[in-house]
C-alpha positions in Angstrom: -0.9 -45.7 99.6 -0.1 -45.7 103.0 0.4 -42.1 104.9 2.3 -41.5 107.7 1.5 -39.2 110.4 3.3 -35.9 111.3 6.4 -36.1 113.8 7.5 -33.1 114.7 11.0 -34.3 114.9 10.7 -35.2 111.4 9.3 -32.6 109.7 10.3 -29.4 108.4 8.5 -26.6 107.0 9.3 -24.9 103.0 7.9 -21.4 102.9 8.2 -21.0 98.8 8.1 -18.0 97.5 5.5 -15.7 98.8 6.9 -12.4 97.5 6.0 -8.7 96.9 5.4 -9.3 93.6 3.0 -11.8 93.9 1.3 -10.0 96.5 -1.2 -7.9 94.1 -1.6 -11.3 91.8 -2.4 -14.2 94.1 -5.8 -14.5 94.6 -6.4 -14.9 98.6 -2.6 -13.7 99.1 -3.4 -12.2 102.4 -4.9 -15.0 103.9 -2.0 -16.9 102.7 0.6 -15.2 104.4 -1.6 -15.4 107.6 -2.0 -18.6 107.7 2.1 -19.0 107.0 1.9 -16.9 109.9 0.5 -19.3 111.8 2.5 -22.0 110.5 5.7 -20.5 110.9 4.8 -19.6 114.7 4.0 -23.5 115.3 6.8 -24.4 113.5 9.3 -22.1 115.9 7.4 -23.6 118.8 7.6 -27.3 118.5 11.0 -27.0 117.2 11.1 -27.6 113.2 13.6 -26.1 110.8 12.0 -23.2 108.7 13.2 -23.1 104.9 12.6 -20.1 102.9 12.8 -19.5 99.2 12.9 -16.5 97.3 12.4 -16.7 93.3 14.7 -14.2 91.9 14.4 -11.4 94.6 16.1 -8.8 92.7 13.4 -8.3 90.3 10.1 -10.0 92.6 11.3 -8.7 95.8 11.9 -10.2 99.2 9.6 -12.5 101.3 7.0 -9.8 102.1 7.0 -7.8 105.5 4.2 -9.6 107.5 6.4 -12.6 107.6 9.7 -11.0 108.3 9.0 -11.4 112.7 7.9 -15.0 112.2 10.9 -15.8 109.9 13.3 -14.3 111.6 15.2 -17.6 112.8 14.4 -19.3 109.2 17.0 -20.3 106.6 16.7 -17.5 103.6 17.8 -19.3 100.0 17.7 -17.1 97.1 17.0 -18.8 93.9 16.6 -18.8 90.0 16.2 -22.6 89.7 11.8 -22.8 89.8 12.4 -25.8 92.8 13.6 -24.7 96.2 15.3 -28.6 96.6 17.6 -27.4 93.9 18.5 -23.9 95.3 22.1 -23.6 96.8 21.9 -24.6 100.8 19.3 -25.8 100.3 18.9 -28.4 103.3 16.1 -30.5 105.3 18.5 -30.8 108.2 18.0 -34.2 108.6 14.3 -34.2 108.5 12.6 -36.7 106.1 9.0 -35.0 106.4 8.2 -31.1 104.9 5.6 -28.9 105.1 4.8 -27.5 101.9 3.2 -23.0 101.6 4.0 -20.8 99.3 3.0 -19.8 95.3 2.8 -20.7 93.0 1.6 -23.6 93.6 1.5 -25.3 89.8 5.2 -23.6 89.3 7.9 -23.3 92.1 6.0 -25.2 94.9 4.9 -28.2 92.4 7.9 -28.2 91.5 9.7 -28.3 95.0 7.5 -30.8 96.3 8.0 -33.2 93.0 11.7 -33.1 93.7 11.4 -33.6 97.5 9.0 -36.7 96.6 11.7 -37.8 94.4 14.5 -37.5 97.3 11.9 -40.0 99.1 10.7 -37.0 101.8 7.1 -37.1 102.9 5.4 -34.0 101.8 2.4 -31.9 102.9 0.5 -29.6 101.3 -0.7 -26.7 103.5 -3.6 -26.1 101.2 -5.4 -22.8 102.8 -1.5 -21.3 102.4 -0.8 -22.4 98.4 -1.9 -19.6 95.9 -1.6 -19.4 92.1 -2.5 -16.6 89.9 -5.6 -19.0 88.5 -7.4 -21.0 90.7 -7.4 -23.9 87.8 -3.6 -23.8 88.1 -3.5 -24.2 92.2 -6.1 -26.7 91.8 -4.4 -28.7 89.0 -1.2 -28.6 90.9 -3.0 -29.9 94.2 -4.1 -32.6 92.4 -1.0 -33.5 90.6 1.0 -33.6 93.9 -2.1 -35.5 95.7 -1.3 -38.3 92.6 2.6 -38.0 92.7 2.1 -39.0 96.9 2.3 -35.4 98.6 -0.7 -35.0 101.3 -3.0 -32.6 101.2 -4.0 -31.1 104.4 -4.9 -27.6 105.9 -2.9 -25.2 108.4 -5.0 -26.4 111.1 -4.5 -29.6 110.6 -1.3 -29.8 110.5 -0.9 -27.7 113.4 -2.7 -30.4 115.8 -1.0 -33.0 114.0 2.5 -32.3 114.9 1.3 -31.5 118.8 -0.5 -34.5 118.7 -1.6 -34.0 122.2 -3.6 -31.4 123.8 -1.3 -31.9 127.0 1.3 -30.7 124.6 3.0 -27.6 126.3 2.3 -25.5 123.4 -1.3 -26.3 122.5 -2.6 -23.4 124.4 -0.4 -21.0 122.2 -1.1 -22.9 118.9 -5.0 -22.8 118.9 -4.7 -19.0 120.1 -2.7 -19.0 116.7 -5.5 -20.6 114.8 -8.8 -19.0 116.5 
């Protein structure tokens, strides 16, 4: 299989589902939301649409506070359906390539990213920001989407991917993100 690269103008980025609830049950959840911190930041920056689910938010709560600043400007879909693709407004805005975080990863982003394959988008995995409440389940899902033709990668990655350039007027600010 042949990947493509990262294009900023292309991609978009899918924040699924990292809610209060989850927060005491995710192993690693606090370096997840950072390093959606981090995403979301470079994602404002070079200019990529920001889609947000929330599973059920009524009974698991909103997106939790740390991420409400970087957010802010992000497109909020509430949900009961377990794949973000499916929730109402639900939109890539014209962008064919997404950027996968979020929990958990062998339920709502598996699923998300399996219909998003389907749709014939590109999808990335932001690995360090995917949590499950078992490790075997994030790490079965990972390898499930790997197979199905999503990428696996890592914030940092992805972050120097999309700016491509370290003349890119941003990079300064990015890898003061990432340090």
């Amino acid at each position: 299989m042949k990947v493509a690269r990262l294009e900023a103008d292309r991609a978009a980025l899918l924040v699924v589902d990292i809610q209060e609830a989850f927060r005491g049950v995710i192993p690693g959840a606090d370096a997840i939301t950072a390093r959606t911190q981090i995403l979301a930041r470079a994602a404002t920056l070079l200019g990529l649409p920001i889609i947000v689910s929330e599973q059920y938010p009524k009974g698991l709560g909103k997106t939790v506070a740390e991420l409400d600043e970087v957010l802010a400007g992000a497109t909020v879909l509430e949900k009961t359906t377990f794949s973000a693709a499916h929730a109402a407004g639900f939109s890539l805005a014209g962008r064919d390539q997404v950027i996968v975080c979020g929990t958990e990863t062998h339920i709502c982003v598996a699923q998300s990213a399996l219909d998003l394959l389907a749709a014939d988008a590109e999808v990335w995995l932001a690995c360090d920001a995917l949590g499950s409440r078992s490790p075997d389940d994030r790490a079965l899902a990972i390898q499930r989407l790997a197979l199905a033709g999503a990428v696996p990668s890592s914030t940092e990655s992805i972050c120097f991917e999309l700016m491509k350039d370290a003349k890119n007027p941003h990079f300064k600010e990015i890898q003061g993100l990432i340090k």
